[in-house]
N, C-alpha and C positions, 0 to 999 in steps of 0.2 A: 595208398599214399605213394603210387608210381612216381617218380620224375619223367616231365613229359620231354626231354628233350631229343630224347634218341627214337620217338616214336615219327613215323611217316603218314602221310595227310590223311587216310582212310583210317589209319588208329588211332590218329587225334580227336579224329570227329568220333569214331566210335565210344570215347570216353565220355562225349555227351549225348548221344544219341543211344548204343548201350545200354546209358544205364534204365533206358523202358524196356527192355529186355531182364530186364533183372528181376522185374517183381514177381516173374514164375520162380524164381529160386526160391523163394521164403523168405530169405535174409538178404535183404536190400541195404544200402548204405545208406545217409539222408543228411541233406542241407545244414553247413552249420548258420548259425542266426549271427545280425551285423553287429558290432559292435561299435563301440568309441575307440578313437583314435585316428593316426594319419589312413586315408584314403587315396587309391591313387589316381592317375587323370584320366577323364573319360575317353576311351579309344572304340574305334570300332570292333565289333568283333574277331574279325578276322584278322586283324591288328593284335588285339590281346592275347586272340592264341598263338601266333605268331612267335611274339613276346615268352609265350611261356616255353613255348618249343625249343627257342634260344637261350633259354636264361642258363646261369653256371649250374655248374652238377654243385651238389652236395655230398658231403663224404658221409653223412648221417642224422637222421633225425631222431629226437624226444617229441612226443605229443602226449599229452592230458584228454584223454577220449571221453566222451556221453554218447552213450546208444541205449534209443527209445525203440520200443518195438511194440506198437497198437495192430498188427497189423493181426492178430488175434484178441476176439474178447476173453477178457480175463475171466471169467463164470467156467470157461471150458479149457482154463490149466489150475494144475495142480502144483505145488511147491513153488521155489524160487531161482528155478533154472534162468539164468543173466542172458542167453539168448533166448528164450521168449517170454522174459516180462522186462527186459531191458536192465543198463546198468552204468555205471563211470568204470573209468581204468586208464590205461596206458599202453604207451606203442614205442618201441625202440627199433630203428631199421639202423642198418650199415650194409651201403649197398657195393661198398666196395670188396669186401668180403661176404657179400649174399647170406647174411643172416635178418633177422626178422624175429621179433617178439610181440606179443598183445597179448593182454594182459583185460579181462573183465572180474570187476570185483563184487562177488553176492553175498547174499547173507550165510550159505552155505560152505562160503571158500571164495578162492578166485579161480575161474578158469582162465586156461593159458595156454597159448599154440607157442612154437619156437621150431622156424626153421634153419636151417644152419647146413652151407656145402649139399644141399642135395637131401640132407635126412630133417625128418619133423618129428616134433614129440606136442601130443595134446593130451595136458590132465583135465581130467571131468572131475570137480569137487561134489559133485550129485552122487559119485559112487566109488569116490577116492581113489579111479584109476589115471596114470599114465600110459596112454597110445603110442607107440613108438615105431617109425615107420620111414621107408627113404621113396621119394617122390621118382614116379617113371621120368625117366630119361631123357631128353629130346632128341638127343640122335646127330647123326654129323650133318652138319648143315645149320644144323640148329642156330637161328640169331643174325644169318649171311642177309646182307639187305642187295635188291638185286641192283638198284639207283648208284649208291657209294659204291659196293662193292667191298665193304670192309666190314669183318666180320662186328657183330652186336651194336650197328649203330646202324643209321637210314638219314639220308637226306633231310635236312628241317624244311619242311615247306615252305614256301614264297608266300606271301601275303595274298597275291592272285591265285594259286592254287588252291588255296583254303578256302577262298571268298566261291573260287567256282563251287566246290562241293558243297559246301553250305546251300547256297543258291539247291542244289538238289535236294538236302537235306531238306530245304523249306516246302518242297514241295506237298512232305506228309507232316510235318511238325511245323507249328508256330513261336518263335524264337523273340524272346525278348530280353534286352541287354547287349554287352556287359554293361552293370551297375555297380560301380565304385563300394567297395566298401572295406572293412575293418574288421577282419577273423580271427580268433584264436591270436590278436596281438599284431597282424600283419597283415598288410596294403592287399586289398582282393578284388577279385571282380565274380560277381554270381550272375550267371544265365537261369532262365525259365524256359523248358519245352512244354508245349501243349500239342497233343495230337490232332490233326485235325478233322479226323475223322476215324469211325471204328476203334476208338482208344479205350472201351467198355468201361471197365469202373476207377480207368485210372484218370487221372485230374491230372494232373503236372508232374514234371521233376525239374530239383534245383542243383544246382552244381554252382561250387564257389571254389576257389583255388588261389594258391599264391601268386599276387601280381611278379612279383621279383623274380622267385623262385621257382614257377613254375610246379608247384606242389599242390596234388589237390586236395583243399582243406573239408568236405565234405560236399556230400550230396543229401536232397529228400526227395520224398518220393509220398505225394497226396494222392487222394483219393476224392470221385467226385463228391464226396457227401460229408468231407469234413474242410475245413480250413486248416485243421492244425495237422503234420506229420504224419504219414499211416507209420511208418519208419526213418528213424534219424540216426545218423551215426555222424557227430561233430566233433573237428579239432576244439575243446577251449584254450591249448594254451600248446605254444608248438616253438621249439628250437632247436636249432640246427648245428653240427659238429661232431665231429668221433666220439663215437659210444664205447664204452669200455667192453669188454668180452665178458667179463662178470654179471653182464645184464642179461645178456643170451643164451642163460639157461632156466629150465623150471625148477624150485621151488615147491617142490610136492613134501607133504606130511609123512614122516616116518611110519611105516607100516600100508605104504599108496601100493594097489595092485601095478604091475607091468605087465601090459599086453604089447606084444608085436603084431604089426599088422603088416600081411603079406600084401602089396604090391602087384599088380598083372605086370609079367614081364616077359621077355621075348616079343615086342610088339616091335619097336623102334630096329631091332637085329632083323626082324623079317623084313620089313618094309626095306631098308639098307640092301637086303641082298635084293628083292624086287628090284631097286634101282640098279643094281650091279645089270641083272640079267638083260634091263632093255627092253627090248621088243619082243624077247620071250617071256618076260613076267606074265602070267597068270593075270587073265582079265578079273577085274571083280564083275562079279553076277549082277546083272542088271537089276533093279527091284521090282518087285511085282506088284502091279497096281489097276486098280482097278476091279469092281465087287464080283464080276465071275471068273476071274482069276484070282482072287484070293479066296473066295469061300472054296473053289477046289484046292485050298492048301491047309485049312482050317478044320476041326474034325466037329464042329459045330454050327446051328443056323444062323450065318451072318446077318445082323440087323442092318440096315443100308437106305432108309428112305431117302428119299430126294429131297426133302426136308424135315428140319428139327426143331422145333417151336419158332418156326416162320423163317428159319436162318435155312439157306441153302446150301446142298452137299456141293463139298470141294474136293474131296480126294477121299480114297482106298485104297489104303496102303498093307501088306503083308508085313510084319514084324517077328523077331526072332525074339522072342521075351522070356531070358532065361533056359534056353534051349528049346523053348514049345513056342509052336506057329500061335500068333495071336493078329490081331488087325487092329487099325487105326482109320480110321476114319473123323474127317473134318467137315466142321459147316460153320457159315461165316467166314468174314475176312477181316483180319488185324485179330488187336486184342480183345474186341468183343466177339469174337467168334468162340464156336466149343468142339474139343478135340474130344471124342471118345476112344478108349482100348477096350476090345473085346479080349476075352481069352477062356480057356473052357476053367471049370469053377476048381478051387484047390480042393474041398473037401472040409474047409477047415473054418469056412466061414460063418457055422452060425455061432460059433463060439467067438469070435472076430468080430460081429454085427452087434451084440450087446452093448457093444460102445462104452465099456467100461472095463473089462479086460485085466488085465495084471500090469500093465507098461506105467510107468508111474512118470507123471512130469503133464500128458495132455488127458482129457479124456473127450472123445469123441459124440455130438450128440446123434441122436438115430432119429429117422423120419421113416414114414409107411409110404413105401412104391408099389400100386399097387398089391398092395398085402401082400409084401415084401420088407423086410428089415432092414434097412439103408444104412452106413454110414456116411454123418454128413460135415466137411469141414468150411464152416463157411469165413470167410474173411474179408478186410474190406478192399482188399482188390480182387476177389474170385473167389471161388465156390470150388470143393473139390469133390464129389459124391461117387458113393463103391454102390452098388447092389448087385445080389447076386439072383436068379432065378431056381439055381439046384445046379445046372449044367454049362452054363454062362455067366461070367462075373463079367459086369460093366461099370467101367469108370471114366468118370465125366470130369473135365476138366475147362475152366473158363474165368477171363473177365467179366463174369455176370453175379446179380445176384442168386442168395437160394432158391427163390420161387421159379426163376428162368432154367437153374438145372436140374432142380424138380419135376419141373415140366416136361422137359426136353426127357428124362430116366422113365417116364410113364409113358412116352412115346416109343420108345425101344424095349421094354421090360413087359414079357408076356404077363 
């Protein structure tokens, strides 16, 4: 629920463009649906966003949240964890004192994030604890826009500047709207992207936002083989004004564990003095890429054909996974292509490949690679598949279905 007004022409478009980038996370946002009431006048797009990039700030919002999440078949979770079988709740931001609350409510409890000055606290009512932790840093510099020149704010773009990028944008997505409509109680407009090629199993995403306000009231995010939502996270009912401070804290049940969770720190202090030193800073290492340079860095036989159930190789890449050399390797291009990582095997995997395990909330089903024991997570935007050999563990990653990374793991898998 950013305010789009202090962002610049390449982060505005990325708010809609983005968000197809999202559905590798797992946890996507999703379109809310139109409602009755005032609509506002049809404008071009590059007008609309214009319009939102402009509109006034806000000192704080309420929203009444719904989030759906199909984006797993239900047979293969267990209990009623609110991020993955979905849930209602509520949202409290005050962006003038950089707090933040969400709120999802299950049968179990509610979970609840709360960030506040730089520290965040999230309870899990799955296992009655509170996370308590302060967010890395950004460092000085942080927020300076190079256009204004005034720190945490950026030029709003010209209606011509938008229109050009867009025009680029169009090149790989097909863009339809803005469409007038009625969100969560207030004047909106929703776009449609469609990839236009190599988009794999993803179908569209929707994004709607306040016409006025410049607030965005939801995004979805489908999938080619359904009509309805893979993932929905929508405003129903949404207003605007100083939140009280008393809203901005968690709510945890008497007897809730406290865990601290430590932070990677010293990153933003190194980097700061790199900038001090200039032109003696320490080059970073170039990467190593390419399959006879990375299998001499590998203590393993790199799999690397030229092709992977019909999709041609694109890259081999060296990775640092955990302290141990592993590789990366891709075939295809967009999001129907499939990323595999090699890495040599933990040890621990055939206890891991049962697919049933002691981790409570998913359970994993297993397919034969091979005569090999696979773990396989399929979903309706991509496939995630692990198998190991003894001395190589490969995992396959993709916009595709299961049979396609199936195939492609019998291909690589002695």
């Amino acid at each position: 629920m950013k305010h789009l007004r202090t962002v610049s022409t390449q982060r505005l478009l990325a708010i809609i463009a983005g968000v197809v980038i999202a559905v590798a996370g797992g946890t996507a946002i999703a379109f809310a649906a139109a409602g009755g009431g005032a609509r506002p006048p049809r404008e071009s797009l590059a007008q609309a966003l214009h319009q939102a990039a402009a509109a006034p700030s806000v000192n704080g919002i309420f929203a009444r949240i719904s989030f759906t999440n199909h984006l797993i078949d239900s047979t293969d979770i267990q209990g009623t964890d609110p991020i993955l079988t979905g849930a209602t709740g509520r949202l409290w931001l005050s962006p003038s004192t950089h707090e933040l609350r969400l709120e999802l409510q299950g049968d179990n409890g509610d979970a609840q994030v709360v960030v506040k000055n730089g520290a965040f606290s999230i309870y899990d009512p799955m296992s009655n604890t509170v996370y308590n932790g302060t967010l890395p840093s950004e460092g000085a510099g942080a927020g300076t826009s190079g256009k204004s020149g005034k720190t945490g704010t950026d030029t709003i773009p010209s209606v011509a500047e938008i229109q050009t990028d867009l025009k680029q944008l169009m090149q790989n997505v097909d863009v339809a709207g803005p469409m007038p409509r009625n969100v969560a109680g207030q004047p909106a407009y929703k776009v449609k992207l469609t990839p236009k090629h190599s988009g794999g199993l993803l179908g569209d995403v929707q994004l709607a936002w306040d016409a006025s306000h410049g607030i965005p009231l939801g995004v979805a995010i489908y999938s080619t083989n359904s009509s309805t939502p893979v993932l929905e996270l929508k405003a129903t009912d949404i207003s605007y004004g100083a939140q009280p401070a008393s809203d901005f804290k968690i709510s945890a049940p008497a007897g809730a564990k406290v865990v601290r969770i430590s932070t990677p720190a010293g990153h933003t202090g190194a980097a700061a003095k790199a900038h001090k030193r200039g032109k003696h800073a320490t080059k970073a290492q170039a990467p190593i890429t390419g399959a006879a340079a990375v299998q001499a860095h590998v203590p393993f036989t790199l799999a690397a054909p030229a092709q992977l159930d019909g999709l041609n190789q694109q890259s081999v890449q060296l990775l640092n996974w955990g302290g141990s050399p592993a590789a990366l390797v891709t075939y295809g291009e967009g999001l129907g292509g499939i990323a595999v990582i090699q890495q040599s095997a933990s040890g621990q995997n055939s206890s891991a490949s049962s697919g049933n395990g002691d981790h409570q909330g998913l359970s994993l089903p297993t397919v034969s690679i091979n005569n090999h024991t696979a773990q396989e997570l399929p979903t309706a935007l991509g496939t995630v598949l692990r198998v190991s050999n003894g001395s190589v563990e490969y995992t396959l990653l993709g916009s595709v279905p299961p049979a396609a990374a199936e195939m492609a793991a019998r291909q690589l898998v002695p």
